[in-house]
GUFI-853438 format. One record per residue (C-alpha): z, x, y; residue in three letters. Coordinates in steps of 0.1 Angstrom, whole numbers, padded with zeros to 4 digits, always signed. Example, Ala and Ser with C-alpha at 12.3 -4.5 7.8 and 13.67 -1.06 7.14 Angstrom:
BEGIN
+0078+0123-0045ala+0071+0137-0011ser
END
This chain:
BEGIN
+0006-0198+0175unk+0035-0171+0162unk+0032-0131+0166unk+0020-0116+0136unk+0038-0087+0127unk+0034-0082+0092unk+0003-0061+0084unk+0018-0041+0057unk+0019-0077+0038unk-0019-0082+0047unk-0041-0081+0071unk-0068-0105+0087unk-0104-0102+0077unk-0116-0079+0105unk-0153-0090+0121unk-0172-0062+0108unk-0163-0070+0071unk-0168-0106+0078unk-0202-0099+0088unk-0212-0077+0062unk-0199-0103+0032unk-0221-0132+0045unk-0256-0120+0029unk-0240-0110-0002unk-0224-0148+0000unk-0251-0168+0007unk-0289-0155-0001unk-0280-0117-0019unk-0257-0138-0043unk-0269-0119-0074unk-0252-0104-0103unk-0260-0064-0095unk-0264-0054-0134unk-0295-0079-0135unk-0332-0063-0130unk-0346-0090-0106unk-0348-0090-0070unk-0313-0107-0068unk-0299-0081-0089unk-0317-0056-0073unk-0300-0067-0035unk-0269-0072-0047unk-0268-0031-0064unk-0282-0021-0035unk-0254-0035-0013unk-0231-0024-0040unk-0241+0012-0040unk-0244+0018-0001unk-0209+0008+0000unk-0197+0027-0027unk-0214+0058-0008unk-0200+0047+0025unk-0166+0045+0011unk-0168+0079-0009unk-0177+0094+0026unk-0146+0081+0039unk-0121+0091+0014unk-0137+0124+0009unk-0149+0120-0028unk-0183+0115-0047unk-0197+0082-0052unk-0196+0080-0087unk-0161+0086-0088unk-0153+0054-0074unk-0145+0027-0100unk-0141-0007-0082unk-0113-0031-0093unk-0096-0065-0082unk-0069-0043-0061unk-0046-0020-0063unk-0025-0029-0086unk-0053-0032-0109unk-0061+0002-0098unk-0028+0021-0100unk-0023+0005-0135unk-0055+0021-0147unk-0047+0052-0135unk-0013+0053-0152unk-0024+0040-0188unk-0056+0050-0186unk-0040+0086-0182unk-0013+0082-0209unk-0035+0080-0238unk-0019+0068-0275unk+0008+0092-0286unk+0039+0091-0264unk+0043+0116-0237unk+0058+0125-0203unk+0055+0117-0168unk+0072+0120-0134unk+0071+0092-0110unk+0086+0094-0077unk+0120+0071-0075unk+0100+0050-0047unk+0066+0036-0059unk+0052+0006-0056unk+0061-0021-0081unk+0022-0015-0096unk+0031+0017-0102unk+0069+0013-0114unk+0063-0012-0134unk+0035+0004-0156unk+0061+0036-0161unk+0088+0015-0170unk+0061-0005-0195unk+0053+0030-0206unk+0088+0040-0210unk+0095+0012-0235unk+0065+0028-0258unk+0087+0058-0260unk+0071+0078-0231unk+0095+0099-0214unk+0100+0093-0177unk+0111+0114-0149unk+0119+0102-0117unk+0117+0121-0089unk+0143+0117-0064unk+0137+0114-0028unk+0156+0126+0004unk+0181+0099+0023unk+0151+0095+0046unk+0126+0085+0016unk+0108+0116+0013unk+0099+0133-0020unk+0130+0161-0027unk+0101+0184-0031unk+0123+0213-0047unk+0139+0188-0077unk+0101+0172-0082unk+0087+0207-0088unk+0116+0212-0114unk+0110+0182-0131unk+0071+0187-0133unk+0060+0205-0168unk+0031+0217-0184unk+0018+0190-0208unk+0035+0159-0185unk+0006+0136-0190unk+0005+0128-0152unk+0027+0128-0119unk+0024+0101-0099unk+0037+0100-0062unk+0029+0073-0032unk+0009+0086-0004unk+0031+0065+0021unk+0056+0039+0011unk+0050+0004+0013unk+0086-0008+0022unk+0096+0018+0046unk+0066+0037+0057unk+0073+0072+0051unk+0043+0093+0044unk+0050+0119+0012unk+0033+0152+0017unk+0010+0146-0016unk-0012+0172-0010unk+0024+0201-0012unk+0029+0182-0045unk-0003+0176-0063unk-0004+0214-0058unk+0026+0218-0072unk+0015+0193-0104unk-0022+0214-0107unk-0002+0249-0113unk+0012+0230-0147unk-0020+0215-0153unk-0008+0183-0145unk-0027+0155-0128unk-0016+0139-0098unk-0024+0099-0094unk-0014+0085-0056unk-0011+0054-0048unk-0028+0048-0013unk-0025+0019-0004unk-0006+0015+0023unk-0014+0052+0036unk-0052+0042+0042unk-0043+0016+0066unk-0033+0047+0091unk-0041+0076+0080unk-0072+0092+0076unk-0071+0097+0036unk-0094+0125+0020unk-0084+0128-0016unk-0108+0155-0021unk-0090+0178+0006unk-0055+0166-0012unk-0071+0177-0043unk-0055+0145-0062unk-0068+0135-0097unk-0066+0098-0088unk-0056+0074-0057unk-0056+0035-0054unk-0070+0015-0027unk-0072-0018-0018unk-0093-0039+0009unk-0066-0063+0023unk-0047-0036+0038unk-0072-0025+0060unk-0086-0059+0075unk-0110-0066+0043unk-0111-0095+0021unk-0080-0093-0009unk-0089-0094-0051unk-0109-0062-0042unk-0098-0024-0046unk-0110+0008-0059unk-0097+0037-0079unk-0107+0073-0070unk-0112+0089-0103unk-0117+0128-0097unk-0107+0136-0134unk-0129+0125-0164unk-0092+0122-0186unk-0090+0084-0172unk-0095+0058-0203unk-0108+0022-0198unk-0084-0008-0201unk-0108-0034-0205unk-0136-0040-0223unk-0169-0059-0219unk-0201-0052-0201unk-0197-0014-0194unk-0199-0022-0155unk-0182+0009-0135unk-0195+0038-0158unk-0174+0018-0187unk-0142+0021-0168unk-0137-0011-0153unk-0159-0038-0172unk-0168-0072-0152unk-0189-0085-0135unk-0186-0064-0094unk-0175-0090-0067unk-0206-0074-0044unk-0194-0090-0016unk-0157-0079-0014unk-0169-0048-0023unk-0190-0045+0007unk-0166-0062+0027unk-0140-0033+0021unk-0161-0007+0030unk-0174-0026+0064unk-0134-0030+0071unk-0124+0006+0062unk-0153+0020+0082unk-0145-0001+0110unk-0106+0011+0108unk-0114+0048+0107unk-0140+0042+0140unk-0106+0031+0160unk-0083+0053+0181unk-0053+0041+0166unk-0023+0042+0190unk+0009+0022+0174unk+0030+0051+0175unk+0036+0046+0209unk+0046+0005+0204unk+0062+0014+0174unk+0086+0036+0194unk+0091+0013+0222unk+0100-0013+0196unk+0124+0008+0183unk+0139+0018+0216unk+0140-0020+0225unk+0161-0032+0196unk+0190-0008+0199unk+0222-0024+0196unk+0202-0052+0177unk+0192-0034+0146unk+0189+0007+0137unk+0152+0024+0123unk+0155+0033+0087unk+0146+0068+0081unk+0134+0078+0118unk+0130+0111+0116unk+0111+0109+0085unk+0069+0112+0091unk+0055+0073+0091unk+0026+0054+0096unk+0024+0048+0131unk+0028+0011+0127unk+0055+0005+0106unk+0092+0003+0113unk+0123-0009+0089unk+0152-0021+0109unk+0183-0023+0091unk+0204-0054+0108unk+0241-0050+0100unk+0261-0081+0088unk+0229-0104+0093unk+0209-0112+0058unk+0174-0105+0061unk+0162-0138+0048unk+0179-0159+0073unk+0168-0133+0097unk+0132-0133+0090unk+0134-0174+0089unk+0152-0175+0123unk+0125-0150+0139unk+0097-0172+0125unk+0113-0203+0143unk+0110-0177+0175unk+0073-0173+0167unk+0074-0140+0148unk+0062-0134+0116unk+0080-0105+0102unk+0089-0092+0066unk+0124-0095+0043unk+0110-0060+0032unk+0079-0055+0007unk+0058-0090-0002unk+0052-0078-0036unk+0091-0085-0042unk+0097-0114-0018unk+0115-0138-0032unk+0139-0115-0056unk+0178-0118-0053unk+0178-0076-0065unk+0177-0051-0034unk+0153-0031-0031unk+0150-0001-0052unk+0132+0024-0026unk+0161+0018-0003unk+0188+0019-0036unk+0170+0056-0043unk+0172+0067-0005unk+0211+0060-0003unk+0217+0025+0015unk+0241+0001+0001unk+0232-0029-0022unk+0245-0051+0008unk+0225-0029+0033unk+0193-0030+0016unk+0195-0066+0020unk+0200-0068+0060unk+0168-0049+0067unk+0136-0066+0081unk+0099-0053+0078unk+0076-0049+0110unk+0043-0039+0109unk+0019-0038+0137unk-0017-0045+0136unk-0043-0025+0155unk-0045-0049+0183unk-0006-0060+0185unk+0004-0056+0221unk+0034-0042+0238unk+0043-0078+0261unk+0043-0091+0220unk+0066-0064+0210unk+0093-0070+0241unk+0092-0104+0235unk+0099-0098+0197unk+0126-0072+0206unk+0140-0098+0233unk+0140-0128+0198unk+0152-0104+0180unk+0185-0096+0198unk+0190-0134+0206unk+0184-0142+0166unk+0208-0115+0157unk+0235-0123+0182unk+0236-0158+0173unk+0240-0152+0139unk+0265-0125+0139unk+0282-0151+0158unk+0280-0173+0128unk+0254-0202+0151unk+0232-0223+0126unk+0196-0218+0128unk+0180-0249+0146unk+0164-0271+0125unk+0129-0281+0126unk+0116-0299+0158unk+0123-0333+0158unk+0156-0331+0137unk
END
């Protein structure tokens, strides 16, 4: 069985949120908007984990709107805010495709995007975004930690920055809720994205935090959400992400430590993309000169390591990656740098013997060695 270091990808269905989806799977298997004692369990199950999860990301209950994730989530926030008429937004240079994406969609309507440049360590140039930011910009939109490299943005600094112009903030938190204690009401953010997978729930369920009323619906049908996200609730996913997240948050999480030891292991090897920078304790880019991270990734794998060619929303794509384009590396740089992520329970014996495949992968194929095939060939 390989070593799986890839948690920003996904993670595994954690125990807790297994057990709390099995009712709601088997005997509570009832649509929640129906009167009958099926209905009835299932919105009961619904609504204590829409409470439970408010209470964790410091918010109201009714101001979570479930969705199928967060990409569903980030795009309501962004066209849900932009309303008909053309406008303006800023958008950080390193946001999630979800996010991207809908501004560049947005931008083809005739909407006027700014993007906020970061620092060469992926942090939000806080002095250019507050330049950029004017009164009347339909909405802001910055990442509350980055995907690819793991560098936490200090969103609270900017969404005050965005509320002196009367502009609402929208963060995508996705990635920053699998370790760090989010509280969107103490960030004072109009809107933030989340999504179940991330933190060792089941995946095709998310939420968006909706703090200001502005928010339009993008779908229409039953009503379901307050009117904001028609469809029939997946009750059990639902209650399976708040089971995960509350499990998460009960945790003493202590990655930094292994991240740093990974880091200090691999010298020579590979270097840490934007070190200095504040990151979620379990994540770590390391940029491999001369070695292409695919083959890289697909030599490690052999080893028994499950690692990343960077983020898995993009796997697959010739173009490098645009959050390492905006934070200064190279075309040819961005694409020798590998993705690890640690899980809560990933040990430090499996990060030396990762560090210890790692050098041996690199080494051979600096040296220009095949990668062996498959067993038996």
């Amino acid at each position: 069985m390989s070593v799986y270091l890839d948690h920003a990808a996904t993670t595994p269905l954690s125990p807790a949120a297994r057990e709390a989806m099995l009712p709601y799977l088997d005997a509570w298997f009832g649509n929640a908007s129906e009167p009958h004692a099926y209905g009835r369990e299932a919105k009961a199950g619904l609504e204590h984990a829409r409470g439970l999860l408010a209470e964790l990301l410091g918010c109201e209950p009714e101001q979570v709107v479930f969705t199928s994730g967060g990409t569903e989530a980030d795009n309501l926030a962004l066209f849900g805010q932009a309303g008909e008429a053309p406008g303006r937004m800023v958008v950080s240079a390193v946001e999630h495709a979800a996010v991207r994406e809908a501004a560049l969609v947005l931008e083809r309507r005739g909407f006027e995007i700014a993007w906020a440049p970061v620092t060469p360590e992926g942090v939000v140039d806080v002095a250019a975004y507050e330049q950029l930011v004017r009164p009347g910009d339909r909405l802001a939109a910055v990442m509350w930690a980055n995907n690819v490299t793991g560098v936490v943005q200090p969103v609270a600094e900017l969404a005050a920055i965005a509320a002196e112009h009367g502009v609402p903030l929208h963060t995508d938190a996705v990635q920053a809720a699998a370790g760090l204690p989010v509280d969107v009401g103490a960030a004072a953010v109009a809107t933030a994205a989340f999504s179940a997978h991330k933190v060792n729930g089941p995946k095709g369920v998310g939420c968006l935090v909706v703090r200001e009323p502005s928010v339009r619906p993008q779908q229409v049908g039953g009503g379901q959400e307050r009117g904001l996200r028609s469809g029939t609730e997946n009750v059990a996913g639902v209650v399976g992400f708040a089971g995960a997240l509350q499990e998460r948050r009960s945790r003493v999480d202590g990655r930094a430590q292994v991240r740093d030891l990974l880091e200090r292991l691999v010298d020579g090897a590979a270097v840490p993309v934007a070190a200095s920078a504040p990151r979620l304790d379990g994540h770590s880019l390391l940029l491999v000169d001369g070695v292409r991270a695919e083959v890289l990734v697909l030599a490690l794998d052999q080893a028994g390591y499950a690692v990343s060619a960077g983020s898995a929303c993009t796997a697959g794509e010739s173009e490098p990656s645009h959050v390492l384009l905006a934070q200064g590396l190279t075309p040819e740089q961005s694409r020798s740098v590998i993705r690890v992520s640690l899980g809560l329970d990933t040990t430090v014996a499996e990060i030396e013997g990762f560090a210890a495949a790692l050098r041996t992968a690199v080494d051979r194929l600096r040296a220009g060695a095949l990668l062996p095939g498959p067993a038996g060939h």
